[in-house]
N, C-alpha and C positions, 0 to 999 in steps of 0.2 A: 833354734827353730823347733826341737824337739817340744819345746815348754808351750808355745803358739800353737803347735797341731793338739796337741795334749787339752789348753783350755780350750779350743774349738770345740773337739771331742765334749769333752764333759759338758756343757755348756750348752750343746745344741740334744738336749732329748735323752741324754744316756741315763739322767738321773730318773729314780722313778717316785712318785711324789706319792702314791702312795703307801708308801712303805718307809716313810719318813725320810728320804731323801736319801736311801742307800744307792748307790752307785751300779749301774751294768753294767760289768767290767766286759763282759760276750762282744756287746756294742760297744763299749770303746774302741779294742781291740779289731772289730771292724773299718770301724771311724779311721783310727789311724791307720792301717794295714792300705784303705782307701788314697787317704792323706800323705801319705811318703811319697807316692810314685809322681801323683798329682806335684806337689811341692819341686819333687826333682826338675820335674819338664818345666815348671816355671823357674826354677834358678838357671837349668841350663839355656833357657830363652832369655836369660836376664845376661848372664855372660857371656850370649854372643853378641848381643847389639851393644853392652858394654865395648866390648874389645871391637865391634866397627867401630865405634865410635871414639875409640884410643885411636885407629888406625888411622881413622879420617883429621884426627888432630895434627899427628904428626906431618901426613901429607901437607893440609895447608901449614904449619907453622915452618915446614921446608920449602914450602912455597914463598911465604913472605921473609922469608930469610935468605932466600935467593935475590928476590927484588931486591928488598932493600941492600943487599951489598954490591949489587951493580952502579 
């Protein structure tokens, strides 16, 4: 994840073009400082509809394994 915030960063503006293409490391440093917290709340919004959606498997897969052994 670190290496995907990282090209974000450099990538969107940090460089400065005229100065041959040396790097803002000030604004990188922003960029990612931004992009951690951002990235967190999207993984943990990813992990909880994951895990409903673990949940709700196992419900119906108990569900039809109930039917069918009746």
């Amino acid at each position: 994840m670190f290496c995907v915030c990282m090209c974000g960063a450099l990538s969107s503006g940090s460089r400065d073009h005229s100065s041959g293409g040396a790097i803002n490391y000030a604004e990188v440093r922003v960029r990612v400082a931004h992009s951690f917290p951002e990235k967190a709340n999207e993984i943990a919004d990813t992990i909880s509809v994951l895990q409903d959606l673990s949940k709700a498997t196992v419900d119906m897969t108990d569900k039809i394994v109930a039917h069918c052994s009746q």
